[in-house]
C-alpha positions in Angstrom: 5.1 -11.2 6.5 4.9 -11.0 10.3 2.5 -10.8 12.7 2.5 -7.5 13.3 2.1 -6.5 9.4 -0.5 -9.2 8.8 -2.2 -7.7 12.1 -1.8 -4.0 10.4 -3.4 -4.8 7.0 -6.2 -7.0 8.5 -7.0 -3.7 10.6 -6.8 -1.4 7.6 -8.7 -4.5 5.5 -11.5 -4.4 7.4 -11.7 -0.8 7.5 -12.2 -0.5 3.8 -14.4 -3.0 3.8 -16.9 -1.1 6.2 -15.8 1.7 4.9 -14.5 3.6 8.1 -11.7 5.5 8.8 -9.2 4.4 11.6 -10.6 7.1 14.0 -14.1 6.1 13.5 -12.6 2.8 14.4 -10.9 3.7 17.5 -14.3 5.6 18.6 -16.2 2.8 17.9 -13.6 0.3 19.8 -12.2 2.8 22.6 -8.9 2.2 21.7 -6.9 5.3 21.4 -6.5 7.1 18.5 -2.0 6.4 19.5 -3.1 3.3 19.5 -4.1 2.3 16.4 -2.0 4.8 14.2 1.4 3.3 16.0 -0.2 -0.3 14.6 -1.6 0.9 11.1 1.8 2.9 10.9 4.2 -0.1 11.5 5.0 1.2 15.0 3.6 -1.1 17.1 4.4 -4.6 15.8 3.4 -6.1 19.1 -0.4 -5.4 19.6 -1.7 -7.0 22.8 -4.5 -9.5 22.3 -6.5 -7.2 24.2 -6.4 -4.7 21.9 -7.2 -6.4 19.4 -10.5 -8.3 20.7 -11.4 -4.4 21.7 -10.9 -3.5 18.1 -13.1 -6.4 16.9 -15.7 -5.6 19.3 -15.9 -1.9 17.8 -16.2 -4.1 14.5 -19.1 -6.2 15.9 -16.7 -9.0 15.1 -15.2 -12.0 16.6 -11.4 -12.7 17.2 -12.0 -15.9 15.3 -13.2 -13.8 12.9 -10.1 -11.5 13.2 -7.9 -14.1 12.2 -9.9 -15.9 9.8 -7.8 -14.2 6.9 -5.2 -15.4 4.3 -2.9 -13.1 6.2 -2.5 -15.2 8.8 -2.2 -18.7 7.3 1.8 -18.3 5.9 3.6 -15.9 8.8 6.9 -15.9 9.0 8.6 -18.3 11.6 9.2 -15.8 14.6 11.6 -17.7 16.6 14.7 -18.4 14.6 
């Protein structure tokens, strides 16, 4: 796994845990409704730290928080 995908399903993750959809999340965030779909979608595999601290405030969480998944602890090497 990537960044990018581990970045999608954490998104999508924490959705279903709070049970909200992606456009309640981008209402609650202020991120564009592009936005998030191009990420969630596999589109955007880049998502600028920016929006993603946006998307966690929305979530009343922290970036630590964010990142403090099993998704993140075996990425892929990116630079080969």
């Amino acid at each position: 796994m990537n960044i990018g995908e581990a970045v999608k399903e954490r998104i999508i993750e924490l959705c279903r845990e709070r049970d909200i959809s992606i456009n309640k999340l981008c209402n609650m965030s202020g991120v564009t409704q592009s936005t998030v779909n191009n990420i969630v979608r596999g589109r955007n595999n880049s998502a600028t730290i920016s929006t993603i601290k946006k998307l966690c405030d929305g979530l009343g969480i922290t970036i630590q928080e964010f990142f403090a998944s099993n998704l993140f602890t075996e990425l892929e090497q990116e630079i080969e």
